[in-house]
PDB file of N, CA, C, O and CB in Angstrom:
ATOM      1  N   UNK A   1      98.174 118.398 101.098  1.00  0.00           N
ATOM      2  CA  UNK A   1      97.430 117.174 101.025  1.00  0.00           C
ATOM      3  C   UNK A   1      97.265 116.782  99.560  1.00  0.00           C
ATOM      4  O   UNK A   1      96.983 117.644  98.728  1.00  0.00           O
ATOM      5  CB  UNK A   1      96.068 117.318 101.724  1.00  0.00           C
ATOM      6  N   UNK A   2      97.409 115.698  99.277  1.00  0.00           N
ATOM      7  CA  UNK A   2      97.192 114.978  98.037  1.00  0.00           C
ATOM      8  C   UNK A   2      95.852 114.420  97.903  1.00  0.00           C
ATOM      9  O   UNK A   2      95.597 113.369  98.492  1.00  0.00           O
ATOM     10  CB  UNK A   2      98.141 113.920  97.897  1.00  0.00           C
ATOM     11  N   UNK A   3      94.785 115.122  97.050  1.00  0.00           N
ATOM     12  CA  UNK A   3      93.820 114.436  96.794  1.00  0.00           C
ATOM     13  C   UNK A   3      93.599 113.376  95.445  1.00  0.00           C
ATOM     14  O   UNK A   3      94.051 113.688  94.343  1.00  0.00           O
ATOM     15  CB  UNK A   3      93.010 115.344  96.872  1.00  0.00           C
ATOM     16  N   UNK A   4      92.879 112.141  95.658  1.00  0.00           N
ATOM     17  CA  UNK A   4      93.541 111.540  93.927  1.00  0.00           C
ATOM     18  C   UNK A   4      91.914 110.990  94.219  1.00  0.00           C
ATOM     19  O   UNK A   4      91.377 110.292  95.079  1.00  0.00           O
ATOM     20  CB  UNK A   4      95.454 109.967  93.568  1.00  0.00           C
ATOM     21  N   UNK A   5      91.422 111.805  92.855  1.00  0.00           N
ATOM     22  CA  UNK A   5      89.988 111.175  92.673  1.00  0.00           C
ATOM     23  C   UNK A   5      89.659 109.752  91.747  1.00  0.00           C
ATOM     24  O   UNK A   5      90.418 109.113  91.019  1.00  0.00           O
ATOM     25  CB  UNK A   5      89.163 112.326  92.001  1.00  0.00           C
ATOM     26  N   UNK A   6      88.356 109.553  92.050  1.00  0.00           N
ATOM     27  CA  UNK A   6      88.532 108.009  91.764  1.00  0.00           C
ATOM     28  C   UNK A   6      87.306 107.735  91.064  1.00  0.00           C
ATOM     29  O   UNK A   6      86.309 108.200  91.615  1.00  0.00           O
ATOM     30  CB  UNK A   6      88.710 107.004  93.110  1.00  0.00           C
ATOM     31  N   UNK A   7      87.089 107.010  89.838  1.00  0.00           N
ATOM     32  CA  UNK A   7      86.476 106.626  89.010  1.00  0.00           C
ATOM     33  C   UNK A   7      86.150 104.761  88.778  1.00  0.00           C
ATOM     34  O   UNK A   7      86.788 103.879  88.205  1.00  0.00           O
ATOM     35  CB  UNK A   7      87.152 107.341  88.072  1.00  0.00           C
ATOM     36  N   UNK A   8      84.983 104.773  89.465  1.00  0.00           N
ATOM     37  CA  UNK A   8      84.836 103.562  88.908  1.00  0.00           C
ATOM     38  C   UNK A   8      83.971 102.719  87.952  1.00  0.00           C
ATOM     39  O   UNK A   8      82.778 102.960  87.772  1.00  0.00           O
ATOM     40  CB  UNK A   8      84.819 103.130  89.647  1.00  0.00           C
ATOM     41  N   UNK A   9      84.476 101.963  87.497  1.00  0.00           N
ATOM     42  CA  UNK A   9      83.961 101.797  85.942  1.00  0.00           C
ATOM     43  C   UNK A   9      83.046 100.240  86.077  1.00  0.00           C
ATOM     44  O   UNK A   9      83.484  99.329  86.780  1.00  0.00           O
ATOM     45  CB  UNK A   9      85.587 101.675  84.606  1.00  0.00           C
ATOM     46  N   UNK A  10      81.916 100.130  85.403  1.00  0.00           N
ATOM     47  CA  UNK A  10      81.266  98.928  85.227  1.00  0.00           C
ATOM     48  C   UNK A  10      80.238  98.981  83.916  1.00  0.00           C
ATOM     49  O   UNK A  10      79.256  99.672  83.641  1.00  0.00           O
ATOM     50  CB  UNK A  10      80.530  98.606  86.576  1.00  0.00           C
ATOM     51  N   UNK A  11      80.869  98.031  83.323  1.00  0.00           N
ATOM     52  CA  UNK A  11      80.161  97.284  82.077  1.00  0.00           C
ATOM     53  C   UNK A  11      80.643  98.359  81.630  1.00  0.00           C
ATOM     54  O   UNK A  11      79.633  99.056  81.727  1.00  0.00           O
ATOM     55  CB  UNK A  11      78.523  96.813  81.844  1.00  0.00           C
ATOM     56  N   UNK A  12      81.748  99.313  81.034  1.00  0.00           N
ATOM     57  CA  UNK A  12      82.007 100.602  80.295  1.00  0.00           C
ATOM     58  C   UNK A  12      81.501 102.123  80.697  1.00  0.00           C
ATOM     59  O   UNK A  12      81.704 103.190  80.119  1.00  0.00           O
ATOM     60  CB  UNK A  12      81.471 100.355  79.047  1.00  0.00           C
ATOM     61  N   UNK A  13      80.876 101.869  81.722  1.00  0.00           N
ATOM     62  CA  UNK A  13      80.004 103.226  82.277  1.00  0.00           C
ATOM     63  C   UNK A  13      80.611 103.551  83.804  1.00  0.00           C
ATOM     64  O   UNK A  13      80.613 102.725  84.717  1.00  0.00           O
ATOM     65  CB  UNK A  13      78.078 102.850  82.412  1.00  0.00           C
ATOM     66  N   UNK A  14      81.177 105.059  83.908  1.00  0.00           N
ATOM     67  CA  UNK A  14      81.201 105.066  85.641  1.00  0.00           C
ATOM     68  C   UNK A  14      80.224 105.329  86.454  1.00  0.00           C
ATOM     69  O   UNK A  14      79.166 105.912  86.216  1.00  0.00           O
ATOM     70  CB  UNK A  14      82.005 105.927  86.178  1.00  0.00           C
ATOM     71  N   UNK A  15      80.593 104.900  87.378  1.00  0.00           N
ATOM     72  CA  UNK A  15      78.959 104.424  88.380  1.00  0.00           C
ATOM     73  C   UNK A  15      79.916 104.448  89.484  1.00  0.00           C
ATOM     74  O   UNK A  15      81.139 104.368  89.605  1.00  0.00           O
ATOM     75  CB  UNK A  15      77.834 102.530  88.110  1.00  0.00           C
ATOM     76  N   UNK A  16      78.466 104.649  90.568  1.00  0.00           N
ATOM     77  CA  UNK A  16      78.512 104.619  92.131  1.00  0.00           C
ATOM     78  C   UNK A  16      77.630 103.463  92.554  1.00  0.00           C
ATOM     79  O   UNK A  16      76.424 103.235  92.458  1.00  0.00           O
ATOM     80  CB  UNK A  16      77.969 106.042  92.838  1.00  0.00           C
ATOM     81  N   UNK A  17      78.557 102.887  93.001  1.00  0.00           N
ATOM     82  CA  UNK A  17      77.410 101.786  93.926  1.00  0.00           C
ATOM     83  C   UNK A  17      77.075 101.858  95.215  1.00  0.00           C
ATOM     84  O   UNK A  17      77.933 101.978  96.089  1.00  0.00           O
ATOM     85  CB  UNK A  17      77.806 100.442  94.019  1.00  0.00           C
ATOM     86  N   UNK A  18      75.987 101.803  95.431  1.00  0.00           N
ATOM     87  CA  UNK A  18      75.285 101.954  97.029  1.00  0.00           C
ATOM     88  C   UNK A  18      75.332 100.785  97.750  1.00  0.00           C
ATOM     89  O   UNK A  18      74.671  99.751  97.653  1.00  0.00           O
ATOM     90  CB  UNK A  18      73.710 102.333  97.074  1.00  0.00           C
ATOM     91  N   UNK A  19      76.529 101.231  98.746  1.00  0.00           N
ATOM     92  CA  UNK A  19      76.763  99.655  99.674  1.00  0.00           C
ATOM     93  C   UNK A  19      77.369  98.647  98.949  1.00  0.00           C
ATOM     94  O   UNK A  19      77.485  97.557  99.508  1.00  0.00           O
ATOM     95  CB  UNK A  19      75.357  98.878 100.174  1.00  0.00           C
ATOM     96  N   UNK A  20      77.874  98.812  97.561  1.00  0.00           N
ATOM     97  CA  UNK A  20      78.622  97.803  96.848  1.00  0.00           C
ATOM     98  C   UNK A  20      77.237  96.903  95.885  1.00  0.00           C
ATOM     99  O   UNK A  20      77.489  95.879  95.251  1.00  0.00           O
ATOM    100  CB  UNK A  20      79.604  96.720  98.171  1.00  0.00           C
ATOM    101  N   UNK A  21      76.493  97.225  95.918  1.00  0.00           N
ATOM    102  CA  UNK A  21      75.726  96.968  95.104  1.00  0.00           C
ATOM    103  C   UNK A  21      75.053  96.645  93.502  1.00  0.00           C
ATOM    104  O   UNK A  21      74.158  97.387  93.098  1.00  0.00           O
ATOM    105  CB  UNK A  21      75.567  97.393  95.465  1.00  0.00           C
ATOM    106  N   UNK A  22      75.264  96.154  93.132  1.00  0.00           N
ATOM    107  CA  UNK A  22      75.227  96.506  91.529  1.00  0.00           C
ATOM    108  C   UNK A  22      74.127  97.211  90.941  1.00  0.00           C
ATOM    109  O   UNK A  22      74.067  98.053  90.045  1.00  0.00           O
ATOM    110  CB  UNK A  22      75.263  95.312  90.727  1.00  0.00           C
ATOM    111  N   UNK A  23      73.001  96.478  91.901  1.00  0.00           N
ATOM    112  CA  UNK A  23      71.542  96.297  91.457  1.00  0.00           C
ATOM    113  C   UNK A  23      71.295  98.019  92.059  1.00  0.00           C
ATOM    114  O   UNK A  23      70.255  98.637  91.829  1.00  0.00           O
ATOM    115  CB  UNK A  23      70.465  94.687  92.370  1.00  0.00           C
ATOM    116  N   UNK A  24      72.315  98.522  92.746  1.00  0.00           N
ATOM    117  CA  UNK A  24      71.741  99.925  93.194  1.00  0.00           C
ATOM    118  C   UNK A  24      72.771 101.153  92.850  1.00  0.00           C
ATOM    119  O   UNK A  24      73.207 101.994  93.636  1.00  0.00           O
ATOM    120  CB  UNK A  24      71.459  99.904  94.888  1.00  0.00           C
ATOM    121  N   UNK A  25      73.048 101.007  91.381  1.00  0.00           N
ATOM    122  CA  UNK A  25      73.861 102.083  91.118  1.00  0.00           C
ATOM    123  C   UNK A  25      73.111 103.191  90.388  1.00  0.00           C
ATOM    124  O   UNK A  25      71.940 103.360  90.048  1.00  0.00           O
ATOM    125  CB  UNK A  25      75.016 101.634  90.368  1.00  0.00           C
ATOM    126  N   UNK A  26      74.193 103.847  90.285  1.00  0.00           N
ATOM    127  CA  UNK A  26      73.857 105.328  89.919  1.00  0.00           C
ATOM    128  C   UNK A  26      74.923 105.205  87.981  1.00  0.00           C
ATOM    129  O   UNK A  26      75.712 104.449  87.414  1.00  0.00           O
ATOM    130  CB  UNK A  26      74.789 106.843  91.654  1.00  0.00           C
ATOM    131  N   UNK A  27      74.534 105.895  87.846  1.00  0.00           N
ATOM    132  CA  UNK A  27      75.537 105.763  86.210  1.00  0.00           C
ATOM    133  C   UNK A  27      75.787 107.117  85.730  1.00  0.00           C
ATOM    134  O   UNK A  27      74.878 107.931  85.562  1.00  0.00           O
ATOM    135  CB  UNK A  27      74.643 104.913  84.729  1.00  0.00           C
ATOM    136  N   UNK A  28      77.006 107.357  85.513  1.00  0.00           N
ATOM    137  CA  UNK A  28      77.531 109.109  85.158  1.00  0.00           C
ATOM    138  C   UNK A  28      77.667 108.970  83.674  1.00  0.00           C
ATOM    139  O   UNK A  28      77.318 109.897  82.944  1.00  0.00           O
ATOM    140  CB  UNK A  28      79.300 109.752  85.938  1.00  0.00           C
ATOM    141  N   UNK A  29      78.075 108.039  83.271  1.00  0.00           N
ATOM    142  CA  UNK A  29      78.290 107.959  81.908  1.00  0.00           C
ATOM    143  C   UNK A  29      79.641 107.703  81.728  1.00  0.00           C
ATOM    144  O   UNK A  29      80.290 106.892  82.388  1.00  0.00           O
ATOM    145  CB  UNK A  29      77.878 109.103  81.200  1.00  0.00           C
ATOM    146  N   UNK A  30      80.171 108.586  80.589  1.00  0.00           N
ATOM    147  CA  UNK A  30      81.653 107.726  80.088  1.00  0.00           C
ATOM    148  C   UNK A  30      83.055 108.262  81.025  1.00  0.00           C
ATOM    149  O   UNK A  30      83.546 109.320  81.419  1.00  0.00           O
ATOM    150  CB  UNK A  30      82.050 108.166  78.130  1.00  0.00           C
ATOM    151  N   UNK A  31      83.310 106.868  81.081  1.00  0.00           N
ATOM    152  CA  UNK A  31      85.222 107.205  81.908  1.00  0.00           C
ATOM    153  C   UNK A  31      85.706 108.137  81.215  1.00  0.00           C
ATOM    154  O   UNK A  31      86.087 109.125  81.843  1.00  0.00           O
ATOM    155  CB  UNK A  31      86.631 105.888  81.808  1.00  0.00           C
ATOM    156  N   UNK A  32      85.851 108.138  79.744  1.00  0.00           N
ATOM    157  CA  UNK A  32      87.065 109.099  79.357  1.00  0.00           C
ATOM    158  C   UNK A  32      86.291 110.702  79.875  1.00  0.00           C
ATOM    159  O   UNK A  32      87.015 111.564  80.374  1.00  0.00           O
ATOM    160  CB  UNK A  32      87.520 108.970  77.289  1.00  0.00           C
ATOM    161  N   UNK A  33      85.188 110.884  79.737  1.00  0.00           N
ATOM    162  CA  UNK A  33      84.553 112.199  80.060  1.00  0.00           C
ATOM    163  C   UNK A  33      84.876 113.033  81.264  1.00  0.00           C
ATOM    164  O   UNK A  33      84.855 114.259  81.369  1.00  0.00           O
ATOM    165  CB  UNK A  33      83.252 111.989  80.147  1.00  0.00           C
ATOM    166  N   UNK A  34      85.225 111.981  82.284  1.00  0.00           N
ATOM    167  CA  UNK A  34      84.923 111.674  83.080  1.00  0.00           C
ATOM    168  C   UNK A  34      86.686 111.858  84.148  1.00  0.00           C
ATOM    169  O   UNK A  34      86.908 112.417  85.222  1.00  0.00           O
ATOM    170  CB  UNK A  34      84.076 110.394  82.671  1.00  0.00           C
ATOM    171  N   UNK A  35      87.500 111.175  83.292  1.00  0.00           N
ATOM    172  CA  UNK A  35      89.000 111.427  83.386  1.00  0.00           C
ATOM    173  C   UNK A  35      89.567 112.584  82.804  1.00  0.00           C
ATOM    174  O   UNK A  35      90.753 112.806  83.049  1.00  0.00           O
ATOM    175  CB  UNK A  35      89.694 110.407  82.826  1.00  0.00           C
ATOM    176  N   UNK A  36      88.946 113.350  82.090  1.00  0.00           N
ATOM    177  CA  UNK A  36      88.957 114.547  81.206  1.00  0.00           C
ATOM    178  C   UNK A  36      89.080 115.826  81.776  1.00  0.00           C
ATOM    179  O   UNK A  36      89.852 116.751  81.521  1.00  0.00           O
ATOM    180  CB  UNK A  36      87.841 114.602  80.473  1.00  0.00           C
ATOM    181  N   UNK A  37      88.069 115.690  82.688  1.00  0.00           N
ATOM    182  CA  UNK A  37      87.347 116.625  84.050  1.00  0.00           C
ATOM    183  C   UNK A  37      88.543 116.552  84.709  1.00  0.00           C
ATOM    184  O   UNK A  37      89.167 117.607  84.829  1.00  0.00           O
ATOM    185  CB  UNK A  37      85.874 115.969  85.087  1.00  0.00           C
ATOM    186  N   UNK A  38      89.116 115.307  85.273  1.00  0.00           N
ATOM    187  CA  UNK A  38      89.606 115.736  86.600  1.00  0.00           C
ATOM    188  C   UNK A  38      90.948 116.463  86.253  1.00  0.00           C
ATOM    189  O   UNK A  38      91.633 116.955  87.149  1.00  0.00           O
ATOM    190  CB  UNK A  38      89.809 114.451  87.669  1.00  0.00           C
ATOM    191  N   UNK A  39      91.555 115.464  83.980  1.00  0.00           N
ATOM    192  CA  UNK A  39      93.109 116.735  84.403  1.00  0.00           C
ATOM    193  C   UNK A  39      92.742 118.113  84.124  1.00  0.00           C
ATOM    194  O   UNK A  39      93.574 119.015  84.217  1.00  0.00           O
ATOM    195  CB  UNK A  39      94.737 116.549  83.274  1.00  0.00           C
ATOM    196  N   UNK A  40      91.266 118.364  83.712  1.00  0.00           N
ATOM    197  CA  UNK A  40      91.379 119.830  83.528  1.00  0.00           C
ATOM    198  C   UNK A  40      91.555 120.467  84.906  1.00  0.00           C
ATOM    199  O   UNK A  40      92.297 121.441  85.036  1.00  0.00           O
ATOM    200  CB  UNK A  40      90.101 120.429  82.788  1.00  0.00           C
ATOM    201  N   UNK A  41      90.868 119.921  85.971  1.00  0.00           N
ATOM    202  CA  UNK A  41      90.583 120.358  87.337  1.00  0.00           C
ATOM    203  C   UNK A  41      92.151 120.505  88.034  1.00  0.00           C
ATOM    204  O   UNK A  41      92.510 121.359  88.844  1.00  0.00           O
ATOM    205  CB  UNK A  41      89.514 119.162  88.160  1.00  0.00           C
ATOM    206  N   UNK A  42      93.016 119.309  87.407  1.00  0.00           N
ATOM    207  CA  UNK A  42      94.643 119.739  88.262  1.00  0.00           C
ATOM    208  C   UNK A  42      94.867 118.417  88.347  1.00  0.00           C
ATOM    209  O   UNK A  42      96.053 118.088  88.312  1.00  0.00           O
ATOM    210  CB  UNK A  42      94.767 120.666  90.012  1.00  0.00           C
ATOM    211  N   UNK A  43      93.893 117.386  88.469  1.00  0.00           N
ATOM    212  CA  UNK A  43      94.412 116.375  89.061  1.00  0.00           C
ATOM    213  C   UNK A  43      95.699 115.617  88.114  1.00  0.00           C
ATOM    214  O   UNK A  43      95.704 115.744  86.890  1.00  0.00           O
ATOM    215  CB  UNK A  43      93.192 115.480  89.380  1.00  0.00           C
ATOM    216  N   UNK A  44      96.746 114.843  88.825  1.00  0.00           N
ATOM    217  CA  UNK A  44      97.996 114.330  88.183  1.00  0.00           C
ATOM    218  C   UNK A  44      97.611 112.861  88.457  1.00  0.00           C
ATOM    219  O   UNK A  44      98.090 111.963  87.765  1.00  0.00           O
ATOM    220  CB  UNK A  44      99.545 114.888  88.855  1.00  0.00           C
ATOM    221  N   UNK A  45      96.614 112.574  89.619  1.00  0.00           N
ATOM    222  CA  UNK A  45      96.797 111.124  89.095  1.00  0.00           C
ATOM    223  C   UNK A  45      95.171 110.858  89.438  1.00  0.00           C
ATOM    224  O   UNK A  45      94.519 111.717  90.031  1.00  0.00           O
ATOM    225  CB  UNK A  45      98.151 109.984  90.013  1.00  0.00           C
ATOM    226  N   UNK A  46      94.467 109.327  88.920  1.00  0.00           N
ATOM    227  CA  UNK A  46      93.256 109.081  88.890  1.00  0.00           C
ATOM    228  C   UNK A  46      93.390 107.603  89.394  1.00  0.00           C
ATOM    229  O   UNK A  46      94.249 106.828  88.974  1.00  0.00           O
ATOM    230  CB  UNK A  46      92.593 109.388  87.540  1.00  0.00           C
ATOM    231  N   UNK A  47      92.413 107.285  90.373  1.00  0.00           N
ATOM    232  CA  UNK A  47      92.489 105.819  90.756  1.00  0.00           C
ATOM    233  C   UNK A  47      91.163 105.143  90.132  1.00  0.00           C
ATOM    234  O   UNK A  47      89.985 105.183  90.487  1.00  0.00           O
ATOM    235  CB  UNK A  47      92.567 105.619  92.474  1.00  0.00           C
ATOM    236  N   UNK A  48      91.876 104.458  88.976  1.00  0.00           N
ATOM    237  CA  UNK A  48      90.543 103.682  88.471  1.00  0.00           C
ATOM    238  C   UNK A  48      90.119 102.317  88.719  1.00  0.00           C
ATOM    239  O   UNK A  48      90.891 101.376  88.539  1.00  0.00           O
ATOM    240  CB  UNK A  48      90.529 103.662  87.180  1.00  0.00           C
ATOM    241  N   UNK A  49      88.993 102.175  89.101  1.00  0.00           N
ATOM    242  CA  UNK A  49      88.491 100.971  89.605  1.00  0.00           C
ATOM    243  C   UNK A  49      88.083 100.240  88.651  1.00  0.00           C
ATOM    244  O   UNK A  49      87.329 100.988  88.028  1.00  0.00           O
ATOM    245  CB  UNK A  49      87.542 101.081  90.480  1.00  0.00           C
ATOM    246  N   UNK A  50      88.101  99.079  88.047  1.00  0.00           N
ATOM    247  CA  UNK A  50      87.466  98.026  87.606  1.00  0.00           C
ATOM    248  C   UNK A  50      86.812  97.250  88.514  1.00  0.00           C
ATOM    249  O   UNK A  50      87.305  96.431  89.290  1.00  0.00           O
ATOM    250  CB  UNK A  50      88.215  97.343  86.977  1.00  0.00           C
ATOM    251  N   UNK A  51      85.081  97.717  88.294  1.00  0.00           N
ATOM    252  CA  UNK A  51      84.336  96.960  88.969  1.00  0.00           C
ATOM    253  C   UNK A  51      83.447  95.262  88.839  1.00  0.00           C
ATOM    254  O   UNK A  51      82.755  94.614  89.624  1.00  0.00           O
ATOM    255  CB  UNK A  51      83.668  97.854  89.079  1.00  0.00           C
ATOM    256  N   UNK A  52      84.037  94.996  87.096  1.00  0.00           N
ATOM    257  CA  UNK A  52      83.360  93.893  86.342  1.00  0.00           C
ATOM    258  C   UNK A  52      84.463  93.231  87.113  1.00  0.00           C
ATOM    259  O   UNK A  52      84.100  92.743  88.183  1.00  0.00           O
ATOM    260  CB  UNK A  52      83.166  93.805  84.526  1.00  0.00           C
ATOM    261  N   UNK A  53      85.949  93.086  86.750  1.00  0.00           N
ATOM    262  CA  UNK A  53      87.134  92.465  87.644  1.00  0.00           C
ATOM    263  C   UNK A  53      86.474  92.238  89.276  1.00  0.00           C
ATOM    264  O   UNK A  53      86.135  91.162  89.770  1.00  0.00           O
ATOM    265  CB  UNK A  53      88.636  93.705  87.665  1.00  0.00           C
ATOM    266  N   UNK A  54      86.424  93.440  89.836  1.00  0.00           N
ATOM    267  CA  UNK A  54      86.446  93.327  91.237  1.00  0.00           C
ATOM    268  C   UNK A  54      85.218  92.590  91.751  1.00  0.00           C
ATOM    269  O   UNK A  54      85.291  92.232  92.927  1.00  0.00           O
ATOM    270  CB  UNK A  54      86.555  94.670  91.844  1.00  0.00           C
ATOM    271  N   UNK A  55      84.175  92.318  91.130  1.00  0.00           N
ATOM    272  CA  UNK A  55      82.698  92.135  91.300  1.00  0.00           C
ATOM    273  C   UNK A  55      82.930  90.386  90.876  1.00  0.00           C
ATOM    274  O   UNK A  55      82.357  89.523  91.541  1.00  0.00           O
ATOM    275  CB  UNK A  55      81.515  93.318  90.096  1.00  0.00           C
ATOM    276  N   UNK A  56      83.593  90.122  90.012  1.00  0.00           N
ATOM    277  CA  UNK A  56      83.659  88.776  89.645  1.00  0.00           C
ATOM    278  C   UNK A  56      82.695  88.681  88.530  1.00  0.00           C
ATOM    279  O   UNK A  56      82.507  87.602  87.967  1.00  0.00           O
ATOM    280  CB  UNK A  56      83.363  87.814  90.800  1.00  0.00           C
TER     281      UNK A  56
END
């Protein structure tokens, strides 16, 4: 199985949004930190979201 973890990014910070929410996110801090983790972990590929794009 191919797992490809996923990072999504808003206003420069990755975050989780609850229900697509803006007003109800969570904030991890920085993408590169963040993309860093996963090739140490193995991962070969990362699906990054642009959420300022996708949000309008």
């Amino acid at each position: 199985m191919l797992v490809i973890p996923s990072v999504d990014i808003l206003k420069g910070e990755c975050v989780r949004l609850r229900r697509g929410r803006e007003e109800e996110k969570r904030v991890y801090g920085d993408p590169l930190v963040w993309a860093r983790k996963w090739e140490e972990e193995g991962a070969n590929l990362l699906h990054v979201v642009d959420l300022d794009a996708a949000l309008g």
